[in-house]
Every structure is written in C-alpha cells, then in structure tokens.
C-alpha positions as CSV (number, residue, x, y, z in Angstrom):
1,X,0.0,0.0,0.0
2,X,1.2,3.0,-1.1
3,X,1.6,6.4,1.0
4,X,2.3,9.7,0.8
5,X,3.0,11.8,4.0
6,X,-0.3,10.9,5.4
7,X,-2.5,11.0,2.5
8,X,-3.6,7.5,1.2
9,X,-3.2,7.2,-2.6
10,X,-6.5,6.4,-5.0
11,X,-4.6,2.9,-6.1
12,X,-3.8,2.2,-2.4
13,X,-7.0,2.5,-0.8
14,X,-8.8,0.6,-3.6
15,X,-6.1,-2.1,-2.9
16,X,-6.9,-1.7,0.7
17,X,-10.6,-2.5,0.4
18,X,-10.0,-5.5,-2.0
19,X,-7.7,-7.3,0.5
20,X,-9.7,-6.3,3.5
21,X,-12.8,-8.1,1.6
22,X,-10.7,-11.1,0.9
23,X,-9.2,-11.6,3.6
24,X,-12.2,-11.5,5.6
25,X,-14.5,-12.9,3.4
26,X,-12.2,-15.6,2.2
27,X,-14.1,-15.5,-1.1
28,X,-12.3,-13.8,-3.5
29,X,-15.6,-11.6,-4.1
30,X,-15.7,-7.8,-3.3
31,X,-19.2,-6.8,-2.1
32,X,-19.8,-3.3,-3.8
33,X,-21.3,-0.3,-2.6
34,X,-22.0,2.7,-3.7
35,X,-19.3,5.6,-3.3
36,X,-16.7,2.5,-3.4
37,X,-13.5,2.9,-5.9
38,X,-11.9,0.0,-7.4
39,X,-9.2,-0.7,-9.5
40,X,-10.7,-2.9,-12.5
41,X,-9.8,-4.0,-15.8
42,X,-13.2,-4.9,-18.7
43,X,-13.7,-8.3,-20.4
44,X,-15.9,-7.0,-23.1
45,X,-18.8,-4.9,-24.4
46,X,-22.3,-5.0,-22.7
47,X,-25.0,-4.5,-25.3
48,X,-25.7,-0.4,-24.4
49,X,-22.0,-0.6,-25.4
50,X,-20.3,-0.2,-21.7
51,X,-17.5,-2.0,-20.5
52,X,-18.5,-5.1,-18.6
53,X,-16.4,-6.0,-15.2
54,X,-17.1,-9.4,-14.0
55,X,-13.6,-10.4,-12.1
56,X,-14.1,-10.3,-8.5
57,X,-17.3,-8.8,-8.0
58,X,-20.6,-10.1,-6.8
59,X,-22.6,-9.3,-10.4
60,X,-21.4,-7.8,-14.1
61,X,-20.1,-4.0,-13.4
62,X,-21.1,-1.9,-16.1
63,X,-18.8,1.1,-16.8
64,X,-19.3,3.8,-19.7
65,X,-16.5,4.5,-21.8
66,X,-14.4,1.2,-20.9
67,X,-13.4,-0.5,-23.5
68,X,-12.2,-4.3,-23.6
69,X,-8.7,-5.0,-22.0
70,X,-8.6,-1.1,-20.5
71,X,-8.0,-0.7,-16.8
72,X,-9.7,1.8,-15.0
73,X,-10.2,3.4,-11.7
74,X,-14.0,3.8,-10.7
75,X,-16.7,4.8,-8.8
76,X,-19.5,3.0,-8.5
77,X,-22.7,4.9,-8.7
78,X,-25.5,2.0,-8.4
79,X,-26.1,-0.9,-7.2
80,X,-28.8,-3.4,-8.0
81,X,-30.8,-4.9,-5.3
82,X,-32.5,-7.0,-8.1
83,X,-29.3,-8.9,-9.1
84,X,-28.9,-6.8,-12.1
85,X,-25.6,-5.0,-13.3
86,X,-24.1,-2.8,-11.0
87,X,-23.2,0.9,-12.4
88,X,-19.7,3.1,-12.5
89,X,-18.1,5.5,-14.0
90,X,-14.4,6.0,-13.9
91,X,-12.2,8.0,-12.2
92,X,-9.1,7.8,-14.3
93,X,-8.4,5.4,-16.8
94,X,-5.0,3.8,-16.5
95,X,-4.7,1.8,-20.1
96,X,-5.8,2.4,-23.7
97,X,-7.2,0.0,-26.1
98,X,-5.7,-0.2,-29.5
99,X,-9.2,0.1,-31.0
100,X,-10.0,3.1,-29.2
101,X,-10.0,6.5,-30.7
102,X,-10.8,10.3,-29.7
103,X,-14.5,11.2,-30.1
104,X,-14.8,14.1,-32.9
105,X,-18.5,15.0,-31.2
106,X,-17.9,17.5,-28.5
107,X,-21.3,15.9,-26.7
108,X,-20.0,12.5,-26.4
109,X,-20.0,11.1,-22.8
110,X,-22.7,12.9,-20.8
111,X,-25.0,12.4,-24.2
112,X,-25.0,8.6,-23.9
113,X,-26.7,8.8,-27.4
114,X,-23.8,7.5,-29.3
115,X,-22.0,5.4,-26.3
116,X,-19.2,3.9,-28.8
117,X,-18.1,7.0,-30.3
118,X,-14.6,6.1,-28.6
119,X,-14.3,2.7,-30.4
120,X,-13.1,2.8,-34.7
121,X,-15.8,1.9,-37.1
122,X,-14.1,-1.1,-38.0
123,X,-14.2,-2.0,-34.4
124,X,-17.9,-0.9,-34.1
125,X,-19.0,-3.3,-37.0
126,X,-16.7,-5.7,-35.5
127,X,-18.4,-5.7,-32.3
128,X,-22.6,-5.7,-33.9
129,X,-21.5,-8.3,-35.6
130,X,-20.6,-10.4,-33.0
131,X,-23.2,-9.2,-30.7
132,X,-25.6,-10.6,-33.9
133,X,-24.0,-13.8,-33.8
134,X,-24.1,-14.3,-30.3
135,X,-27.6,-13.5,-30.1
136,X,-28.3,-15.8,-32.7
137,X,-26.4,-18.4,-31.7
138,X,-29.6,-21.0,-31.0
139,X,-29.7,-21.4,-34.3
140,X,-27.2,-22.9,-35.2
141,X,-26.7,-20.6,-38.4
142,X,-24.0,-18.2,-39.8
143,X,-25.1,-14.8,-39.7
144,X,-23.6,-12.3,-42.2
145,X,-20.9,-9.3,-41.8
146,X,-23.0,-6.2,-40.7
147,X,-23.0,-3.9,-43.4
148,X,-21.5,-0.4,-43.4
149,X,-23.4,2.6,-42.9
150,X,-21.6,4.6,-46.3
151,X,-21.0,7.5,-43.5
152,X,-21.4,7.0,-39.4
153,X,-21.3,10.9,-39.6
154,X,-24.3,13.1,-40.3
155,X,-26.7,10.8,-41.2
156,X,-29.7,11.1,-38.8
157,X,-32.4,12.8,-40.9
158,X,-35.0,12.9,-38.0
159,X,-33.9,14.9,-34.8
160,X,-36.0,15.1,-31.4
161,X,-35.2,18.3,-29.4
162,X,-36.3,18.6,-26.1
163,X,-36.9,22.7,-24.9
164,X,-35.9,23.7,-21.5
165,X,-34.6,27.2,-19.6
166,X,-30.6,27.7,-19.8
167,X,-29.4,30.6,-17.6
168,X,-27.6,32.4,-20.4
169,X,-29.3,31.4,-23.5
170,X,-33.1,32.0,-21.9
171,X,-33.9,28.5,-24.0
172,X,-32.1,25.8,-24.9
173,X,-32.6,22.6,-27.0
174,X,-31.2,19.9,-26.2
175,X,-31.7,15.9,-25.4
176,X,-32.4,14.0,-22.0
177,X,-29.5,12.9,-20.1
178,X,-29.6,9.1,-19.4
179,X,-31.9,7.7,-17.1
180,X,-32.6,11.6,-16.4
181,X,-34.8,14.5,-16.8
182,X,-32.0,16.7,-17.4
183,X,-31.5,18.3,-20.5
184,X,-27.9,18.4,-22.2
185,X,-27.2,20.8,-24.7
186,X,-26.0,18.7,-27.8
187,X,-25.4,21.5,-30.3
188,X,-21.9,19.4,-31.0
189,X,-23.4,16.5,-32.0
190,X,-22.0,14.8,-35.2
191,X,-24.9,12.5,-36.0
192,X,-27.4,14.7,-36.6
193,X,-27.6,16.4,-40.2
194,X,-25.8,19.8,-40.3
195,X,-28.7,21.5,-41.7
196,X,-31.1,20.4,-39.5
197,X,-29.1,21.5,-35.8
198,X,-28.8,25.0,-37.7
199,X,-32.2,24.8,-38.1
200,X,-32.6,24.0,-34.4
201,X,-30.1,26.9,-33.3
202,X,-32.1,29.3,-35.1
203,X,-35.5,28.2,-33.4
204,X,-34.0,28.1,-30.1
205,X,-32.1,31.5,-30.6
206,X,-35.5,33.2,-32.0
207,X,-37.8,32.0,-29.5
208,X,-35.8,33.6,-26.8
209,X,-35.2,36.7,-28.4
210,X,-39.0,36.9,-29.0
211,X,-39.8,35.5,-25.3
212,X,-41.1,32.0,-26.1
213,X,-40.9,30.0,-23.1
214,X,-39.5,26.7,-22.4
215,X,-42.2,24.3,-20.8
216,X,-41.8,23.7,-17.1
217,X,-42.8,20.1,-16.4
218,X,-42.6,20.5,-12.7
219,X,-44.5,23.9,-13.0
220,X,-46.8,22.9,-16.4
221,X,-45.7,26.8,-17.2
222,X,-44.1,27.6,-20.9
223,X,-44.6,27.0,-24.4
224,X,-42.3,25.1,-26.3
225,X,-42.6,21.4,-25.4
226,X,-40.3,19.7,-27.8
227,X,-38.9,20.5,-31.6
228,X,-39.0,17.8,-34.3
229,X,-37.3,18.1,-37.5
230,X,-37.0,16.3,-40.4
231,X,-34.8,16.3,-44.1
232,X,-35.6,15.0,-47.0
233,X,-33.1,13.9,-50.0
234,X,-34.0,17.1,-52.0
235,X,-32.8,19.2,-48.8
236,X,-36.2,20.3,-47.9
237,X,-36.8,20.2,-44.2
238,X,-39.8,19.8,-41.9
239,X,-40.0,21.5,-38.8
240,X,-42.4,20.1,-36.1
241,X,-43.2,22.5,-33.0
242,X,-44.3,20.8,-29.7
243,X,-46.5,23.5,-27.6
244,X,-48.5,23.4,-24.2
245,X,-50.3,26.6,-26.3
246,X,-50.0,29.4,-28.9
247,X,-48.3,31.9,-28.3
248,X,-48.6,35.4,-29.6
249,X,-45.3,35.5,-30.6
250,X,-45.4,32.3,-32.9
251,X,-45.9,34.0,-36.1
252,X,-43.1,35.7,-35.7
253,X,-41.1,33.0,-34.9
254,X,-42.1,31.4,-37.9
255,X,-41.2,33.8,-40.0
256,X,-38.2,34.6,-39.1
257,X,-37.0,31.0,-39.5
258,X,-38.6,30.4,-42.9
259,X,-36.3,34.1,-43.6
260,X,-33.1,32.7,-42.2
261,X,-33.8,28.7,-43.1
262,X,-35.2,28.9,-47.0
263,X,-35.0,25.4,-47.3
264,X,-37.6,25.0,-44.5
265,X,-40.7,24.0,-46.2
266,X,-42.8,23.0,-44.1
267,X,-43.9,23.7,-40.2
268,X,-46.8,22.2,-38.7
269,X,-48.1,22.7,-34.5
270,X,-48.6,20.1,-32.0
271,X,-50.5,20.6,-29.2
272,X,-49.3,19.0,-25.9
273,X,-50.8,20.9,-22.9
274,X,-50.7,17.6,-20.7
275,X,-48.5,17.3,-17.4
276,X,-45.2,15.6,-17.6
277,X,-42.7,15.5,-20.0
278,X,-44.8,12.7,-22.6
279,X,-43.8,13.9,-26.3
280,X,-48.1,14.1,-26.7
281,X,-51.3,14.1,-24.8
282,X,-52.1,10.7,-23.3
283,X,-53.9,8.5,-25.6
284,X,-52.7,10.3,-28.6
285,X,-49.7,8.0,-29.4
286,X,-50.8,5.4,-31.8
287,X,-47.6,3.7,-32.6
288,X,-47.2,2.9,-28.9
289,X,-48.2,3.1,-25.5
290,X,-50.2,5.8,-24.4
291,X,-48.1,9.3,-23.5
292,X,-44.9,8.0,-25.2
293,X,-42.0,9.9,-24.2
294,X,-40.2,12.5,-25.7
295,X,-37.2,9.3,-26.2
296,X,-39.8,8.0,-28.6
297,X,-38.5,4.6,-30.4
298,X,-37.7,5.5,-33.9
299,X,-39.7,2.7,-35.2
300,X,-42.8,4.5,-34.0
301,X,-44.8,7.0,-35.4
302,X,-46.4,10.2,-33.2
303,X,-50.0,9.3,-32.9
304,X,-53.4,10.8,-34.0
305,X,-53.1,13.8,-35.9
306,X,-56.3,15.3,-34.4
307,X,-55.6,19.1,-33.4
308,X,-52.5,19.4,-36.1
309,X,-51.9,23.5,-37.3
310,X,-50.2,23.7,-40.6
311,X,-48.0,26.7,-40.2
312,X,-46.1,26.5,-43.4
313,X,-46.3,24.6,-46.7
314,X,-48.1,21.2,-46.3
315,X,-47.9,18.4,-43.5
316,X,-46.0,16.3,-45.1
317,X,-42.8,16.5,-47.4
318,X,-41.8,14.0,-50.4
319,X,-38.8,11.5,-49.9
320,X,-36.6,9.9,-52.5
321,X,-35.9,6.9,-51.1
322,X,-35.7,3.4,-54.0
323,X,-39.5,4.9,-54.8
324,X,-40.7,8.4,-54.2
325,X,-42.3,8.0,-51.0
326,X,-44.6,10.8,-48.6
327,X,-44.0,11.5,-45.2
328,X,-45.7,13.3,-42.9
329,X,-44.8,15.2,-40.0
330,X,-46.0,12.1,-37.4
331,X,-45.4,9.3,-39.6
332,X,-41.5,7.3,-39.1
333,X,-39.1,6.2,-41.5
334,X,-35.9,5.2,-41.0
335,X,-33.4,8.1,-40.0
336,X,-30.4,6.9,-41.8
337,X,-31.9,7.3,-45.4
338,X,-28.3,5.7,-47.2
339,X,-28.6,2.4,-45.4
340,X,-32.3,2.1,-45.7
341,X,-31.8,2.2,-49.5
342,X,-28.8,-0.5,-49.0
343,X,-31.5,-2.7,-47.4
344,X,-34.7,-1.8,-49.2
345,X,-32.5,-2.6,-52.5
346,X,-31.1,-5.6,-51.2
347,X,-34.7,-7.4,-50.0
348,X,-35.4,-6.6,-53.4
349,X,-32.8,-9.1,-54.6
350,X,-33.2,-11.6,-52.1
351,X,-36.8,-11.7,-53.7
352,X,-35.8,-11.1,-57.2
353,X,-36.1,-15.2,-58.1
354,X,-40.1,-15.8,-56.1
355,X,-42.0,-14.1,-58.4
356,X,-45.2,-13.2,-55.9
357,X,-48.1,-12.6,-57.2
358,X,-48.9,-10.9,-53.5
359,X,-47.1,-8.6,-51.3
360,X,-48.1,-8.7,-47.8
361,X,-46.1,-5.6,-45.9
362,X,-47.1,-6.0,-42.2
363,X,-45.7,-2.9,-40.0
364,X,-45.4,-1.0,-43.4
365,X,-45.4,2.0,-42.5
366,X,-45.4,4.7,-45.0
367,X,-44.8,1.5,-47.2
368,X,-41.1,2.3,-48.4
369,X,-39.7,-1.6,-48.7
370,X,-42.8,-2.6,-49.8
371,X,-43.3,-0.4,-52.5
372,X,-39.8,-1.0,-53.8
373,X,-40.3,-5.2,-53.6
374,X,-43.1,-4.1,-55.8
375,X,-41.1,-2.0,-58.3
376,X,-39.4,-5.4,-58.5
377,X,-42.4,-7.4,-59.5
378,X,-44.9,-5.5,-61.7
379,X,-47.2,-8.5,-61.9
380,X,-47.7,-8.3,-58.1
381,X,-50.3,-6.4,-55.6
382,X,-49.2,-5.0,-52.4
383,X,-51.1,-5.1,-49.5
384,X,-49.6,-2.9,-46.6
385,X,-50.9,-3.0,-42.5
386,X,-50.5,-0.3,-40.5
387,X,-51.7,0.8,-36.7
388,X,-50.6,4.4,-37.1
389,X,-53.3,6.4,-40.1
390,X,-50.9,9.4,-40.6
391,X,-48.1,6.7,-42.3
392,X,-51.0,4.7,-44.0
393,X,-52.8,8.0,-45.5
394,X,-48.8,8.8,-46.3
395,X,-48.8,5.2,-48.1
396,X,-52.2,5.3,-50.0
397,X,-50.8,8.9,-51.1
398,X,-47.7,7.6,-52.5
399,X,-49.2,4.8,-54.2
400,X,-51.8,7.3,-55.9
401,X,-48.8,9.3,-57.0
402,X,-46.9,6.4,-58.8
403,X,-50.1,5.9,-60.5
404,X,-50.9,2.4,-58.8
405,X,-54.4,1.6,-58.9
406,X,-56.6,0.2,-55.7
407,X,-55.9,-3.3,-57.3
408,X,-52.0,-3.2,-57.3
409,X,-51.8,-1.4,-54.0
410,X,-54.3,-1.7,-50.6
411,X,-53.4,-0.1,-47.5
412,X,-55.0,-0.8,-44.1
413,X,-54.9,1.2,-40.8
414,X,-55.2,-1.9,-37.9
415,X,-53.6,-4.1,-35.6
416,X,-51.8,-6.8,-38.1
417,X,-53.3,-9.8,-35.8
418,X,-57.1,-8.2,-36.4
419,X,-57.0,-6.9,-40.1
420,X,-54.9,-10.2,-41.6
421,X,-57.5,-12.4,-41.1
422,X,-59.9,-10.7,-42.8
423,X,-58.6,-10.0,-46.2
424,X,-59.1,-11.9,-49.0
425,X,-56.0,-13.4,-50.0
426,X,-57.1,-15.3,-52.9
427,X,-54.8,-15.5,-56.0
428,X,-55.1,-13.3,-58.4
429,X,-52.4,-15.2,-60.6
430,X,-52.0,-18.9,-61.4
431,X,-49.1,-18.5,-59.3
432,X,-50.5,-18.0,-56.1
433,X,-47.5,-17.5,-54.4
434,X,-47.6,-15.2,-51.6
435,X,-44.6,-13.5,-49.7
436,X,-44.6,-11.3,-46.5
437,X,-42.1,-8.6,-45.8
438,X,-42.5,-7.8,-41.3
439,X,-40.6,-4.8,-39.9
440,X,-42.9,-4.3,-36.2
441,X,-41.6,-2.5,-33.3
442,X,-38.9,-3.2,-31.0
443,X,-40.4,-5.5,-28.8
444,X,-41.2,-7.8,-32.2
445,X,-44.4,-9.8,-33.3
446,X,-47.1,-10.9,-30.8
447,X,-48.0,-14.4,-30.6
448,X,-51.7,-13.5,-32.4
449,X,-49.8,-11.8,-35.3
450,X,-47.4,-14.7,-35.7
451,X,-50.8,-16.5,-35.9
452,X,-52.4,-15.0,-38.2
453,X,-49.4,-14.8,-40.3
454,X,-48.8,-18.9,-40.2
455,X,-52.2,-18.9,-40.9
456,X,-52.1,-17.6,-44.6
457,X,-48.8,-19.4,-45.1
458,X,-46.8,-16.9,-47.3
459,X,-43.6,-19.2,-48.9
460,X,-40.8,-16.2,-48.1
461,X,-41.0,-13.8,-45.7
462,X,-38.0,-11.3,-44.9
463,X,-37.9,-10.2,-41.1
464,X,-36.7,-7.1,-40.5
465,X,-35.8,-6.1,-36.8
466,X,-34.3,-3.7,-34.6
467,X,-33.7,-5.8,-32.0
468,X,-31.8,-9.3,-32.0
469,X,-33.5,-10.7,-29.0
470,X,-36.7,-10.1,-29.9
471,X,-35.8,-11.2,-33.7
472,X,-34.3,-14.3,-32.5
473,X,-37.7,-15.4,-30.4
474,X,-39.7,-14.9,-33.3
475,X,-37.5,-16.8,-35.6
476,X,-37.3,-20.0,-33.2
477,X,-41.0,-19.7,-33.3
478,X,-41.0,-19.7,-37.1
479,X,-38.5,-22.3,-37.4
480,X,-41.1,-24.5,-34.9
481,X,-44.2,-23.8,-37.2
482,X,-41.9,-25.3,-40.6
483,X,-39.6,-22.1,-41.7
484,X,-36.0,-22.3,-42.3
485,X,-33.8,-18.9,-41.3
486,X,-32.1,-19.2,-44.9
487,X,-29.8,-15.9,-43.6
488,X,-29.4,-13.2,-41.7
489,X,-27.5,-9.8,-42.4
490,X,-27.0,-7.0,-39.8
491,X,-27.3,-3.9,-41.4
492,X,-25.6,-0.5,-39.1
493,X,-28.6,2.0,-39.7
494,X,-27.0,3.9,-36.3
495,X,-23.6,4.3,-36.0
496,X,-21.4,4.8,-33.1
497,X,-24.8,3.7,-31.5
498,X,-25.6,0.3,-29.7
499,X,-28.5,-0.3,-32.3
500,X,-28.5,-2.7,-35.1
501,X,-30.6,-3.4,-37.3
502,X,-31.3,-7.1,-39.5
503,X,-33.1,-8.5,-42.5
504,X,-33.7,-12.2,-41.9
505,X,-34.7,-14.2,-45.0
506,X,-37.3,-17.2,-43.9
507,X,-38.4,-20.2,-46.5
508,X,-41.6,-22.4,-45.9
509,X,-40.2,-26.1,-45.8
C-alpha cells in the first residue's frame, strides 16, 4: 500500500478495500457499494455498449467509456438490489485499447446517445457483428458481416429536441440525459444532419429573443414542449413545434425561420398541454403506449393527428428513397436514409427469383420496402398494414402518385393480428404464391400476429428487426411452425450507437 506523508493514494485505498474483503471474506468476491472505488480491468462490451467487469465482484459491473482489455479506476454509482448489473463511471483510466479512438463530437459522454463513439468503425462493426452472432447463436446458423453505414457521420435525418430554460441562452434545446430529466445541450453533436441543428439553433435562438418559453414540467408553465425536425433527400426540411399553447409571438417565430432557413418547407403545430414530459397528450400515441416519451423509439410514429396546425407549406414532405415516398410530419421512416436504401434494395434481390403474385407488408409504415419489392415485380399487388393512419394516409398517397391503382396497391390502418384475417387473399395469378415482408416495433411480433401470419402461409418472408432478441424469439417460433432462417444480415442503420438493425430471410419447408 502506497503512501504519501499521510495522504492514502487512489490505487492504495482501492487495494486496501480488496484485500480487507478477501481476507475477511475468504471468497475472493468484493461486495460493492456505492461511493466504493476500485481498480478494475473490462472483459468486453455489454450490449448499451459499456464496458463489462465481471472479475471479483458479486454481479457484471457496467462502466461507460471502458473498452475491452482497458484498466480503469472507478466509482460505482449504483447498485442493483435485483441482481442486475451494477453501475460506475471512472475515475481515471490507466490503459488504452488499440481500438480506441478520440471522439470528434464535442457531446460525447454525458450524451449517452452515441455510447461507442470512442471505439473505430471497424471495431464498431466488429463488435454488432458479434453481438448478432451471439444472439443468434440458437440457431445454429451463420449470420452475415454487418453492413457499413456509407458515412457513421451526419446521417440522422429525424432529430427530437427537447426545450428547456438555460441561464444564459433563456432557452435551450437539447436531449435528455440518461436515465434523467435533465436536458444536455448537444449542439456538437456529429450524427445529426448539419442542416437540421442550424435549423434547431435558429428556433431556439428566435424564441428567446421573441420570449417564447421553455415548458416547465414540474410547474406545467411555458410553451415550447419539444422540436422535431425532419430532411428529405432534396434538402427540404420539416419543422415540427411541440407547444403546451400558442403563443402570440409564434408567427413571428415562424417567419423569421422560414427568412433565415429557405429550405424550410414545411412547419406544422402540435398541441401538448398535458403534465409531464410525454412527447403528446395521453392517448394520442398510436404507434405505442399511451403518453410515449419524448425518447420516442424510432420505429414508431407520433399518434393521432387530431388538433394538427399547418404553419407553413403542407404536412408532409416527399422523400426519395428506392420509390418516391410521402412522409408526414407524425409518420417514421428510417433516420439513416443511405442504409435504408442499401437494405430496401437488397430485399429486393433476395426476392428477385419468387416471383409473388402478393405482397403482404405488415408494420409498413409509409410503405417504403414494400413499394420497392413491388417495383421489382410488376405483376404483383401489395397489400400494406399499418396501426398508425398518418403513415397509412402517407402510403395510399404515395401509391396514388406512382399511379398504382386500388388493385396493385391496398393499404389498411389496424392491428396486423385483427385486419390479416380478414382479407381476402385469394390469388389473383396462377401463381398463387404469396410472400410477406414484417418490420414491427422493437419488442417484435405478438403471438396472435405470428398466428395470423402462419395462418395464410406466405412461402418467403423477410424479417426485419431492430432488435436481436426479440428477432431471435420470433425466428425460433417460425423455425417451430416449418420455416428455415435461410440468412441473416446485420445492417448499421446507427452508427457509433448500440443499435442494429437485421433483415432475416425465412423459406416455408
């Protein structure tokens, strides 16, 4: 044990406490507590991308910005009286992986958005892949290289902006800390498109100026709730405004970001005036559960548009994706717009030799893979199934546009498990052969929608998740009710992110 004068070092008291726990405990385990520092060293990557411990302590310790092999002082900050990980964050870090690099966004860290900024990209795909293959390791199947995004910089084209009081600034927008209700300012961020956090500096910088007020959640006092901004391929940009009311200083607003921002064009109002900090009213959120919050999943759309105040242009703004698709204001498609397009165009092959004569999209959303499997296969007729009516209206619009007629292309608003079973699925070919494209939420398929889909028997059906676990439940169900995972590619629609997302390709034996 180390001393200096009379002043304990950091490494000596840490060394200290682990051999007064062995000693007495004659286990070899350190108990932890909160406010404890320890000397450790991490094994690997947990999947919300922090550094796992799980030498000498009771359960896994879970450490932000440790990367495999790197040894760290820490403090632990939580403890789990469930048996779940325990939580630290460290002190000083005493090694440095070779895979480790310096973080270009100036919001990395407190963010938690992107929590393996620190690790290379090649490291990053690396590390999905694996965390695909280990996932999916019941089945007893390869599983692909995850795909590139073509940039992991600027590439979110949908931003959520959460409005709160900053002491210099009057109003600041800005993102929820982890596990928090603390707002960090994340003007640095490296993710988000340029365009659209200029946007945001403008709105925020004009709304003070003209006294807008951040809503208070503890108080319910304020205006602006929550900004939502979109981009489209032809650099158009959407700007959603979140309010608890009107203010009489919103025209003004408007304008003078539509002066400074030309490419804005389009601005629509929400109304929010409930308590709390849900992203809208209770009730309202049809993608989800009621009174979603303002981290709403990106796989879910924003809920009734009942109430909705066009300010600007239209409510919706026209996306080039494989086919020219709409979008409105509530309605989701995927934020990274290059590595949709990888995967939409890639389905499409996997697809190219069935020859369909029917197109089931179930979770379509505004319909943008299932519309370009149909580009593939003139012949066939898509039908799409969607709970949220802003992304189906968004769908049927689309379809009108490319000049599809009612035949070629159906859209229904509905839960997939209720509307499935009563279409008509009849062939309209000789063929008869029927495929079914599934993207649902995180959580995946419920057991009645798996139902219902066994139940018309399609003979492909490409899965495509966002989250392995839930993907590889519904794939051992599959494989139990006679289909074969034929592969499985992860695709890095998020990068320097935890997420993944994978196309599975399935094959009625």
């Amino acid at each position: 044990m180390v001393r200096t004068g009379s002043v304990y070092t950091v490494d000596a008291v840490a060394e200290w406490l682990w051999m007064e726990t062995v000693m007495s405990e004659g286990t070899g385990v350190m108990k932890l507590r909160v406010g404890q520092q320890l000397k450790v060293t991490a094994s690997q990557l947990a999947p919300s991308g922090a550094g796992v411990v799980t030498e000498h302590v009771p359960s896994p310790l879970h450490v932000r910005n440790l990367l495999p092999s790197e040894e760290a002082m820490v403090v632990v900050q939580h403890v789990s009286r469930h048996g779940g990980p325990a939580h630290a964050v460290i002190q000083r870090r005493n090694s440095c992986a070779m895979d480790r690099v310096i973080p270009s966004c100036s919001s990395f860290g407190p963010c938690g958005g992107c929590a393996v900024l620190h690790l290379s990209y090649e490291a990053q795909l690396a590390w999905k892949s694996r965390m695909v293959r280990d996932e999916l390791a019941p089945l007893f199947m390869a599983v692909n290289p995850c795909v590139a995004a073509p940039s992991p910089w600027d590439y979110r084209t949908r931003v959520k902006l959460v409005a709160t009081s900053h002491p210099q600034r009057k109003l600041m927008l800005g993102a929820f800390a982890p596990r928090s209700h603390h707002v960090l300012d994340i003007a640095g961020c490296q993710t988000n498109r340029r365009t659209l956090m200029a946007v945001a500096k403008t709105v925020a910088e004009q709304a003070a100026a003209l006294g807008v007020t951040p809503y208070d959640e503890a108080t319910a006092e304020g205006s602006l709730r929550y900004l939502l901004l979109r981009e489209v391929d032809s650099g158009a940009v959407q700007v959603s405004l979140v309010m608890a009311d009107r203010p009489v200083q919103l025209s003004a607003l408007v304008d003078a970001v539509v002066r400074q921002h030309p490419c804005v064009q389009s601005i629509v109002l929400h109304h929010n005036a409930s308590r709390g900090n849900a992203l809208l009213p209770a009730g309202s959120a049809s993608g989800g559960p009621a009174g979603a919050q303002a981290g709403l999943e990106d796989d879910q759309e924003l809920g009734s548009a009942d109430g909705d105040q066009v300010l600007v242009g239209e409510s919706f703004l026209w996306e080039d994706m494989e086919v020219r698709l709409r979008v409105s204001a509530r309605s989701f498609l995927q934020v990274n717009r290059q590595v949709a397009r990888l995967i939409y165009r890639d389905v499409a092959m996997l697809l190219a030799h069935v020859e369909p004569d029917t197109i089931l999209d179930l979770y379509c959303g505004v319909s943008g893979l299932g519309r370009t499997v149909l580009a593939e296969h003139p012949q066939a007729r898509l039908i799409g199934i969607e709970l949220g009516p802003s992304a189906i209206a968004d769908a049927q619009a689309s379809a009108q546009s490319a000049g599809l007629p009612p035949e070629r292309a159906r859209f229904y608003v509905g839960k997939v498990e209720e509307v499935l079973p009563q279409l008509d699925l009849s062939s309209p070919t000789a063929k008869g052969r029927l495929v079914a494209l599934i993207n649902p939420p995180r959580r995946g398929c419920t057991e009645a929608a798996l139902q219902a889909l066994h139940a018309v028997s399609p003979s492909h059906i490409i899965y495509m998740s966002c989250s392995p676990s839930s993907l590889l439940r519904d794939l051992i169900w599959f494989r139990e009710h006679g289909y074969a995972t034929q592969q499985v590619t992860p695709y890095d629609m998020h990068p320097g992110t935890p997420h993944i997302e994978c196309v599975a390709l399935l094959q009625r034996q």
